[in-house]
MARDO-334776 format. One record per residue (C-alpha): x, y, z. Coordinates in Angstrom, 1 decimal. Layout:
N
X/Y/Z
...
END
This chain:
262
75.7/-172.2/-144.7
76.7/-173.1/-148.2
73.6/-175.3/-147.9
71.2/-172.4/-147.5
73.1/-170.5/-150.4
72.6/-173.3/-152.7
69.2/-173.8/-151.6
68.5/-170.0/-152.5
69.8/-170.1/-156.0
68.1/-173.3/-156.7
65.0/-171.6/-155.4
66.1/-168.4/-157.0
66.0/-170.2/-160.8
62.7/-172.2/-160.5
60.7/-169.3/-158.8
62.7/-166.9/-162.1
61.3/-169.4/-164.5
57.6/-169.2/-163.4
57.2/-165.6/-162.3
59.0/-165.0/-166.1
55.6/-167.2/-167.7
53.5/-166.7/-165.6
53.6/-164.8/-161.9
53.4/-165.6/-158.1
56.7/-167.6/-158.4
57.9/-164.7/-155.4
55.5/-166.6/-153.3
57.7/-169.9/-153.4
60.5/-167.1/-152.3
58.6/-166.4/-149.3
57.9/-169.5/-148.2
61.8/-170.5/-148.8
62.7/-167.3/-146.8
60.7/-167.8/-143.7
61.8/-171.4/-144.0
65.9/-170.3/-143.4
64.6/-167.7/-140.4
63.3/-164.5/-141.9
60.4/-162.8/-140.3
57.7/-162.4/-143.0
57.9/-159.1/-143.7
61.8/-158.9/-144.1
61.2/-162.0/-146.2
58.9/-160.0/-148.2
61.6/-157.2/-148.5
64.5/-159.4/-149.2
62.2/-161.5/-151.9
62.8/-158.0/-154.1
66.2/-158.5/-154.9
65.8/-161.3/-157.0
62.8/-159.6/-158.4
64.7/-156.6/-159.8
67.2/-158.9/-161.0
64.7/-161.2/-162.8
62.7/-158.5/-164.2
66.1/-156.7/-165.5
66.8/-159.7/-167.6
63.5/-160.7/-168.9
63.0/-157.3/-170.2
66.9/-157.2/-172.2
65.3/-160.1/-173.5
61.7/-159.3/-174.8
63.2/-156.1/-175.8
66.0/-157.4/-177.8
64.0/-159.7/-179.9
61.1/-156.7/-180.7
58.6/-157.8/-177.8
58.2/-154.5/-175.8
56.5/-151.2/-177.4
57.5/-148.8/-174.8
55.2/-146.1/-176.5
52.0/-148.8/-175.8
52.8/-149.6/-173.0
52.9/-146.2/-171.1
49.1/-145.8/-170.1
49.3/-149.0/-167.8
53.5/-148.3/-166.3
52.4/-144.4/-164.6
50.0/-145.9/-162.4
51.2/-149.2/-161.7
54.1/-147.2/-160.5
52.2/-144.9/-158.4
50.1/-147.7/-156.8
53.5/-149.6/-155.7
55.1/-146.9/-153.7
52.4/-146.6/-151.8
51.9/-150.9/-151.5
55.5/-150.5/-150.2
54.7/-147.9/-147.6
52.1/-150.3/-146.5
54.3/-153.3/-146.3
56.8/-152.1/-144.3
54.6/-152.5/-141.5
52.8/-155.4/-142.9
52.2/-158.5/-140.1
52.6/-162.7/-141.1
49.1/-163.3/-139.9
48.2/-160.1/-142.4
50.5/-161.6/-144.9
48.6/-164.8/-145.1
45.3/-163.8/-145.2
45.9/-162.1/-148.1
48.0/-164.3/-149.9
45.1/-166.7/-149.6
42.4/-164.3/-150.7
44.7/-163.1/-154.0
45.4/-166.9/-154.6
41.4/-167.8/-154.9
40.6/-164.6/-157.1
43.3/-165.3/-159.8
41.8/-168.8/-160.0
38.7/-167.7/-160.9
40.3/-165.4/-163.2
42.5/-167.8/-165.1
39.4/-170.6/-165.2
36.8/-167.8/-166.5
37.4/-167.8/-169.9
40.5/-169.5/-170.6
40.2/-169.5/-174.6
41.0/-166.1/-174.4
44.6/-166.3/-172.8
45.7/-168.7/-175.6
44.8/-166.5/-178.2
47.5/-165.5/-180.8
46.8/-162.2/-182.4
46.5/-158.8/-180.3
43.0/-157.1/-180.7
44.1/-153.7/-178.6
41.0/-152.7/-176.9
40.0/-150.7/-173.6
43.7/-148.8/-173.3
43.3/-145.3/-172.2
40.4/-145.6/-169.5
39.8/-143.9/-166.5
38.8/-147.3/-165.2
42.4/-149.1/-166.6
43.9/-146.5/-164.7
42.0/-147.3/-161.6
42.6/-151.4/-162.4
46.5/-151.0/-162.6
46.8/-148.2/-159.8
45.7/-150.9/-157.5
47.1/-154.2/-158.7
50.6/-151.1/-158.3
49.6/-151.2/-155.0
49.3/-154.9/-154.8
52.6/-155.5/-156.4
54.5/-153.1/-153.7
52.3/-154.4/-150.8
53.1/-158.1/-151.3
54.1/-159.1/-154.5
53.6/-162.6/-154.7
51.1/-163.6/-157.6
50.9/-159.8/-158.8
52.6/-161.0/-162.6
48.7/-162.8/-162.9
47.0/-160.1/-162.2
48.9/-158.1/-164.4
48.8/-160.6/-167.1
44.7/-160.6/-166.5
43.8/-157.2/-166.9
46.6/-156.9/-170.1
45.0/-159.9/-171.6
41.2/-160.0/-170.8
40.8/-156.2/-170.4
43.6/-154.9/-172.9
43.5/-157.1/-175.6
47.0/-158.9/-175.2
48.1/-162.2/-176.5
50.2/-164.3/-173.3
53.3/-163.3/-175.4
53.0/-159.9/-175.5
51.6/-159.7/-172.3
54.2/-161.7/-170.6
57.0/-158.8/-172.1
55.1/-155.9/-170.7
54.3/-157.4/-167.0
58.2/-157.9/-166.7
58.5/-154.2/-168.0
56.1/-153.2/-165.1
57.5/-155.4/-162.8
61.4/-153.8/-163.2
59.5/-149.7/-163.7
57.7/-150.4/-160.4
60.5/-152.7/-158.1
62.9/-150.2/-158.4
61.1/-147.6/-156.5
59.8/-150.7/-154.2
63.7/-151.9/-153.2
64.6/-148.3/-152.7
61.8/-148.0/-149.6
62.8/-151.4/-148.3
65.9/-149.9/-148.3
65.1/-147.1/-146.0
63.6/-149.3/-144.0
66.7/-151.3/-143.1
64.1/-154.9/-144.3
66.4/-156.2/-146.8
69.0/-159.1/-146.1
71.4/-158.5/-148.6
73.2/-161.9/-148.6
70.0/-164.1/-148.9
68.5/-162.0/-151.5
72.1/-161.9/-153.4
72.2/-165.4/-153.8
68.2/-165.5/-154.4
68.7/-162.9/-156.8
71.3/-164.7/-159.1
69.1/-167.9/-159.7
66.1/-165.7/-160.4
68.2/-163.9/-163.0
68.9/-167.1/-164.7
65.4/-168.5/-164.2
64.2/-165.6/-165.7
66.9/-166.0/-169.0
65.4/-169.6/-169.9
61.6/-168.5/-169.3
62.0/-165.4/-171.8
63.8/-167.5/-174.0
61.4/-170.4/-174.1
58.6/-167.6/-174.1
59.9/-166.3/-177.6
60.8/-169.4/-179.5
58.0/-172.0/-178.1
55.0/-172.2/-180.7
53.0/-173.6/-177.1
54.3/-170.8/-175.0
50.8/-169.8/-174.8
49.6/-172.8/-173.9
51.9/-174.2/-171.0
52.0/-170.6/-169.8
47.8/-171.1/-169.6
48.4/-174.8/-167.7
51.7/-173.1/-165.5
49.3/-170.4/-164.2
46.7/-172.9/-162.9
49.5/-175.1/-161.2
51.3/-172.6/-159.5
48.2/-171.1/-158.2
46.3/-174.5/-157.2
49.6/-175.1/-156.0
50.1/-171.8/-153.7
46.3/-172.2/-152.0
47.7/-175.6/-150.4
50.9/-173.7/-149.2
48.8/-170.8/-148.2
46.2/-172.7/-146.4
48.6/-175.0/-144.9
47.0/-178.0/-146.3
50.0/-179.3/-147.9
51.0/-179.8/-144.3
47.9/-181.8/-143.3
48.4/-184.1/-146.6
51.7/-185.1/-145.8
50.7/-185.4/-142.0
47.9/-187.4/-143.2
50.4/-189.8/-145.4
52.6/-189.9/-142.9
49.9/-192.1/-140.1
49.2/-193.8/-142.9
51.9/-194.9/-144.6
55.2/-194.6/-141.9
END
């Protein structure tokens, strides 16, 4: 058993690290989850602790050293917020097939995303455009709904529409995505709640490595001249690296090495 705990909070620190700079480290969560037992969906649920946890200390971070405008940043929070109580609703009775297919089709959209135009995430001065828009409401409403649906991979599609449609340097973006991410999981954990989906003792031990992870990541965020830059290359791996998991074709790689080389 202590096994599985220590294989949580190992999980729980490299997962904090990546969702911190960059986003869809929840889906490594999952796949842990599932792989100790849990059903999908109470995987999803039980990912949230550690979430919450994350997200608390990343933004005591960012805020301490001056990297969160909470005035700013209100236009984009309300309906993130909105849109994830509803993507929670939705969850709760949410399938693995269902699960799946839409990990894999959120995986290959925030590829394209990142590879569009990737001179403009490494940018390193804010040019505030688009804010108060019907359609940036609309944009953040749903990628709300994302976040409280599923969660995994939602901190790049917050981190796309604040940097290519808002303006946002990766710093500065990376601050107010783990603002949105605490604003919006708290309403998220409380209907998980309700619904009697969350495994308290995996997503304790989860939870403490993700608030760790998260402490290095917002640290190395701040005072890393190339945070921009490995934040850029960490995006690409983790998602290149999630459409194998997704997909399964990790599996039929090491299948494949396995006739051929054992």
């Amino acid at each position: 058993m202590w096994l599985t705990y220590l294989l949580l909070i190992f999980t729980g620190i490299v997962s904090g690290f990546v969702n911190t700079l960059a986003g869809s480290g929840s889906l490594i969560n999952l796949t842990v989850l599932m792989f100790v037992g849990l059903p999908a969906n109470i995987a999803n649920a039980t990912s949230r602790l550690g979430i919450l946890l994350q997200s608390i200390t990343g933004v005591w971070v960012f805020y301490k050293n001056g990297k969160i405008d909470l005035k700013k940043s209100i236009w984009f929070l309300i309906p993130m917020v909105l849109g994830a109580i509803f993507g929670a609703q939705t969850a709760s009775f949410l399938s693995e097939e269902a699960t799946k297919s839409s990990m894999a089709v959120m995986m290959f959209l925030m590829l394209f995303l990142i590879l569009l135009k990737p001179e403009k995430w490494l940018k390193e001065k804010s040019e505030i455009i688009n804010e108060k828009t019907v359609l940036n409401f609309i944009i953040f409403l749903v990628i709300g709904f994302y976040g409280g649906f599923l969660m995994s991979g939602v901190g790049i599609l917050i981190l796309a529409a604040l940097v290519l449609r808002s303006g946002y340097n990766l710093t500065e973006a990376n601050a107010l995505k783990i603002l949105a991410v605490f604003l919006f999981t708290v309403p998220v954990v409380c209907i998980f709640i309700f619904h009697k989906q969350i495994i308290w003792e995996y997503g304790f031990f989860m939870a403490i490595g993700q608030g760790i992870g998260a402490w290095f990541a917002a640290k190395f965020a701040i005072k890393s001249k190339s945070a921009n830059l490995w934040t850029h290359r960490l995006l690409i791996l983790v998602v290149l690296a999630s459409i194998l998991q997704i997909l399964e074709i990790d599996q039929w790689i090491l299948k494949l090495f396995y006739k051929i080389f054992v």
